[in-house]
N, C-alpha and C positions, 0 to 999 in steps of 0.2 A: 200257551200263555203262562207266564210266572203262577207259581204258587200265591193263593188270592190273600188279600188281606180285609179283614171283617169290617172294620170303617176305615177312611179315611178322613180325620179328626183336622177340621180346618179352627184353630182358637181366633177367634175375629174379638180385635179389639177396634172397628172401625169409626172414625168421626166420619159423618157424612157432612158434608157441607154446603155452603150456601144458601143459608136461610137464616130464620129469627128463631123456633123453636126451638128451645132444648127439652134433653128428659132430665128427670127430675134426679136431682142430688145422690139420689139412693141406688144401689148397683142394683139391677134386674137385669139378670143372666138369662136368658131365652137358648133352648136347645134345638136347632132347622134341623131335620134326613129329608133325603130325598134319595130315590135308586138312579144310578147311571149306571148302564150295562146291567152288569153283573155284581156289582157293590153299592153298597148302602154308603152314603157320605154325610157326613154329620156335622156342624154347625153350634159351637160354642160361641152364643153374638149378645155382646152388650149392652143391652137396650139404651141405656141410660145415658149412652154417647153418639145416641140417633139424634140429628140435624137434619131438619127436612130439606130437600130443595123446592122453594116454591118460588124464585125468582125469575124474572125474566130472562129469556135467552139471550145472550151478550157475551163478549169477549171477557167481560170485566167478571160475571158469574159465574163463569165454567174460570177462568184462572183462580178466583177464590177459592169455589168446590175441590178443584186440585191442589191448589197450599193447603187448603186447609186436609183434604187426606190423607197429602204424602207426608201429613205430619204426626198420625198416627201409627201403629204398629203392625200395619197392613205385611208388613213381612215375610212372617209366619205364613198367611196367607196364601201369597204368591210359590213357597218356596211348597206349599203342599201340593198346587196345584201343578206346576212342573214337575213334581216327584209324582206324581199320578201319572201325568203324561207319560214320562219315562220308562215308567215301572208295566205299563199296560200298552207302549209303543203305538200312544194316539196320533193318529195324524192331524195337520192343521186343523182341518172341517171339523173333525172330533172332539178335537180339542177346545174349538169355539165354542162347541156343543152344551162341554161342562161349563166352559167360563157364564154362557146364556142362564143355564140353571143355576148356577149360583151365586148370579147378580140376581132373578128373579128370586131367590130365598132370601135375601141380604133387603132387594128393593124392588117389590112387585110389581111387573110389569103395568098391570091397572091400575094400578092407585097412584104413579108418579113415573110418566114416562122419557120422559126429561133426565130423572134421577136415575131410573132403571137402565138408561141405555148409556150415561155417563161413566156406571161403576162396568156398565162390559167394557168401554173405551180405555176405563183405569187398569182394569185387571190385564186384558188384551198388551194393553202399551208395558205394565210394568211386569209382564212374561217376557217380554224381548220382541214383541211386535213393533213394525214402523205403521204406526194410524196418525189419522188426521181426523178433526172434525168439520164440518160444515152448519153454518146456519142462515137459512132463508125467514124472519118472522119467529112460527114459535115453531118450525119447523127443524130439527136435528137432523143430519147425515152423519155419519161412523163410517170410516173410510180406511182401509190393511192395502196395505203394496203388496203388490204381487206382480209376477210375471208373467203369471197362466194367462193363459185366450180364456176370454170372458166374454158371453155374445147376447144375454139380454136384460142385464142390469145396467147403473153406468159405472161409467170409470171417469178417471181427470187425472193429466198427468201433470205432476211435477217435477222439474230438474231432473228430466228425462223418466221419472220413475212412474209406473202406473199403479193408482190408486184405486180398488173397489170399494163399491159401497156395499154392506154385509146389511144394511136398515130399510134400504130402498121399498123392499115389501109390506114395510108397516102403513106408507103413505097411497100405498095402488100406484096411481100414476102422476107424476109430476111435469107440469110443464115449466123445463129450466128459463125457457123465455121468457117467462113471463115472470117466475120465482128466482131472482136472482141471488144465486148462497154466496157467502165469502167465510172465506176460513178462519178457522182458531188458531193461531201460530202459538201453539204451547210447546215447549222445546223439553225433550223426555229423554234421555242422556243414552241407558239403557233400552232403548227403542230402536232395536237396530235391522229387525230380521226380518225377510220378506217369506209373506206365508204361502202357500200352496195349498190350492183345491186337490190335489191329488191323492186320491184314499187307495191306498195297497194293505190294506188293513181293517177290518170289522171287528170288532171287541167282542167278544164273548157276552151271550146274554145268559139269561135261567132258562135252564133247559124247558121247564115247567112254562114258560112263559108264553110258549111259542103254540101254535095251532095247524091245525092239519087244513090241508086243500087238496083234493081231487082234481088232477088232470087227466083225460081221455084222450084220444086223437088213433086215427088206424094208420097199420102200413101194410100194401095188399089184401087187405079185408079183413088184415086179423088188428083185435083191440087190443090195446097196452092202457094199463091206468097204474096211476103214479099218485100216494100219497104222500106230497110234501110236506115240508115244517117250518112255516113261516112265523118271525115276526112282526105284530104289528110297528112296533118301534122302528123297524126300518125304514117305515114311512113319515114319523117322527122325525129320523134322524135324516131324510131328506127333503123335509117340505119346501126349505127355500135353498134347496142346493140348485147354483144355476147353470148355467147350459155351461158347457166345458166345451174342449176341444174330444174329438171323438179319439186320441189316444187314451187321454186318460180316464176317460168314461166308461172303454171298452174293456177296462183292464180291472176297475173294481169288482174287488173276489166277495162271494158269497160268505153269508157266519158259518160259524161251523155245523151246527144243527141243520142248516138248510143242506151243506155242500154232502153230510153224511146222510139225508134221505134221498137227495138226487142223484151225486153221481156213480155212486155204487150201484146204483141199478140201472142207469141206461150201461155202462159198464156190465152188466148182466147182460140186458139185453143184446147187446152186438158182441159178444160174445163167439169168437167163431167167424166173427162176418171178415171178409176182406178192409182193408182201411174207406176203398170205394163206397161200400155197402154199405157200412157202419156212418161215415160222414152222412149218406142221402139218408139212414134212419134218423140223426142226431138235427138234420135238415127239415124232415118231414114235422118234428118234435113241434120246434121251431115254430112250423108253417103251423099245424093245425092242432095245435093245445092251447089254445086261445084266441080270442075273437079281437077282430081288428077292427079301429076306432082311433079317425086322428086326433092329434092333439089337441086340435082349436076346440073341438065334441067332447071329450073325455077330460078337458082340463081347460079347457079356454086360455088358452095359451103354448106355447113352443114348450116341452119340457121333455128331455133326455132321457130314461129311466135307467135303472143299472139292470144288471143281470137277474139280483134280488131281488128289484121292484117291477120287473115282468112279469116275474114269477108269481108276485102278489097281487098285483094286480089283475081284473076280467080280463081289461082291454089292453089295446096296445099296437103302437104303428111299426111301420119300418124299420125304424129306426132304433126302437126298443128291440127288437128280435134281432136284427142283424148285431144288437148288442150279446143276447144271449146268444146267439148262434157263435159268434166269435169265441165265448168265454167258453164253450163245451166244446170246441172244437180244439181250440189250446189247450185245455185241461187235462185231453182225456187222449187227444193225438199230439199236439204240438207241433203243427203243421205250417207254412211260410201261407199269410195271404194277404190281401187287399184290398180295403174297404173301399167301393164305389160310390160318389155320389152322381146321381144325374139332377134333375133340374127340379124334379118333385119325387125322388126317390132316393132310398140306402139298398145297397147289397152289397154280401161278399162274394169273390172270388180267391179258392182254394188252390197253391199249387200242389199235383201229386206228380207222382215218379213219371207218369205222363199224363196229360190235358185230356178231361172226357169234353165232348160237346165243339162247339166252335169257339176256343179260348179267347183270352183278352192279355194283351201283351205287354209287361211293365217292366221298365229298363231290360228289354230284352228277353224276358222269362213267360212262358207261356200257364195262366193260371184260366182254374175250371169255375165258373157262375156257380154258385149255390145259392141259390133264392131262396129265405127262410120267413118271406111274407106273402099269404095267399094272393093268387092272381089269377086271370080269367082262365087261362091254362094250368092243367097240372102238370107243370113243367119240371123235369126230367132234370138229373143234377149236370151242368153243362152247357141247360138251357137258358137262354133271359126270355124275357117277356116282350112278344111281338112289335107292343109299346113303343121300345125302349130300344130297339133293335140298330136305329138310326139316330137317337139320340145321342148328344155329346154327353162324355164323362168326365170325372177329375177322380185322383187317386186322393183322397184323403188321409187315408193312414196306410203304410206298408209294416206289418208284421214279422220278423225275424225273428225264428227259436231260437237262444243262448245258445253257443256251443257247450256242451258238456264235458 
């Protein structure tokens, strides 16, 4: 990461609008910090030109609220927060991440959520995002085009383009049938860009920040324990990330703190072993350094986890392992493989220089089972699960190392 910088100094001269309050005549200059990642971010804001929104949701409020900001010196603003992006190479999600915090420092989520979720749609749209709004009642949607597979929020397409909703989680559950939304056509000139879940990137946190966890698990009766470095902010920074496509889920890399107490030392450990050996240890890892626990149990609901939030996490299904099991198997070998789905299960299969066990054969190429979620057998790297034997599959993701 670049050499850090101590604040980044956002001068907010903003008018909020759509409402009847003003502040009063006299300048009162208010100072917001708040931490993201690794930096302190600071908040020079005007009180005195706080406008509340307390109006009804309507076409006619939210284009007010908007004349009347973008007639402010929000500029400055904007130009900080893409210099931030840039300079610390945020990805979308990341990037939303800041924009969330500091519309909640500008316009507290609690106290006006109408207002709060306007100034993310402001800052969002005047970054160079393509958003849309929606309103049902006094119900609000905030809606970014994207292209990514999205599988348990909604989406609505327009002229051909697919819109997700980033808000959907505020409301629980909505029934569109019944709540019928229609849009806000606000035309945003510089609103061009379509965003991406895809995170190839974790920001640096404070080393200080982070906490130690104990993993245990044997391989032939000898013990391995492993003190990792987690932070909780990981979990923060994906509460409402939603379900992706399993390419790019698989591929989100660890922070750095984490990736320097783990993989140095399975790296230790197989050490000497053959690639074979080494994979079924990195496999075993997987399998038995954590306790398994579906989604619907552990979260009440479908939720993907990344490689980090396995880690952090007790529990964790299939689908979260064969996450990690992927990302330490690329990591640390860089080996060609093939995510499995069957009908109520995830695994990989590994190719090596030849097939252990009874392979599984994609466009022609014969790869090895490694099952990195406990099952009624302790099954042997090569082996699937009795289960599953006769069950149909589909190849969900195929893996290719970069030629070097």
């Amino acid at each position: 990461m670049p050499v850090k910088i101590k604040y980044l100094i956002l001068s907010l001269a903003f008018t909020t609008a759509t409402g009847i309050m003003h502040g009063s005549a006299q300048t009162d200059t208010s100072v917001i910090r708040f931490e993201f990642c690794d930096e302190s971010v600071e908040f020079r804001f005007d009180k005195s030109n706080f406008i509340n929104f307390t109006a009804p949701l309507s076409t006619g409020s939210i284009q007010s609220f908007y004349e009347s900001l973008s007639k402010t010196n929000y500029q400055p603003v904007i130009n900080a927060l893409i210099s931030y992006k840039e300079k610390y190479k945020l990805d979308d999600w990341l990037f939303y991440q800041l924009i969330r915090k500091t519309a909640g420092h500008i316009s507290p989520k609690m106290e006006n959520y109408n207002r709060y979720t306007l100034y993310k749609w402001f800052l969002l749209a005047k970054s160079g995002y393509n958003t849309t709004l929606s309103i049902s009642g006094e119900r609000l949607l905030f809606y970014v085009q994207s292209n990514d597979s999205i599988y348990n929020i909604p989406c609505h397409f327009k002229g051909g383009r697919q819109y997700v909703c980033l808000n959907y989680h505020d409301y629980g559950m909505i029934d569109f049938e019944v709540n019928k939304f229609s849009e806000i056509a606000i035309t945003i000139p510089e609103a061009q860009n379509t965003f991406s879940y895809k995170i190839r990137q974790i920001p640096d946190f404070k080393p200080a920040d982070y906490k130690e966890k104990n993993l245990q698990f044997y391989v032939d009766q000898n013990e391995y324990e492993f003190r990792i470095k987690l932070n909780p902010e990981i979990k923060t920074m994906f509460i409402n990330y939603p379900v992706v496509d399993y390419e790019s889920y698989f591929n989100i890399p660890l922070s750095k703190e984490t990736y320097k107490s783990l993989i140095p030392l399975l790296k230790k450990y197989i050490k000497g072993m053959n690639i074979k050996n080494g994979v079924d240890y990195l496999m075993r890892f997987t399998r038995y350094a954590f306790l398994f626990e579906p989604d619907s149990e552990n979260f009440g609901k479908e939720k993907r986890l990344s490689p980090e939030q396995t880690l952090m996490y007790d529990y964790s299904d299939c689908e979260d392992r064969a996450a990690l099991f992927f990302y330490l198997v690329k990591e640390i070998y860089d080996l060609p493989m093939i995510v499995l789905s069957y009908p109520k299960h995830i695994t990989i299969a590994v190719k090596f220089d030849k097939p252990f066990g009874k392979p599984v054969y994609y466009k022609g190429i014969p790869y090895s089972i490694c099952e990195p979620t406990p099952q009624k057998e302790d099954l042997l790297l090569g082996q699937l699960s009795y289960d599953l034997q006769k069950m149909p599959y589909e190849v969900v993701y195929a893996y290719n190392p970069q030629k070097k």
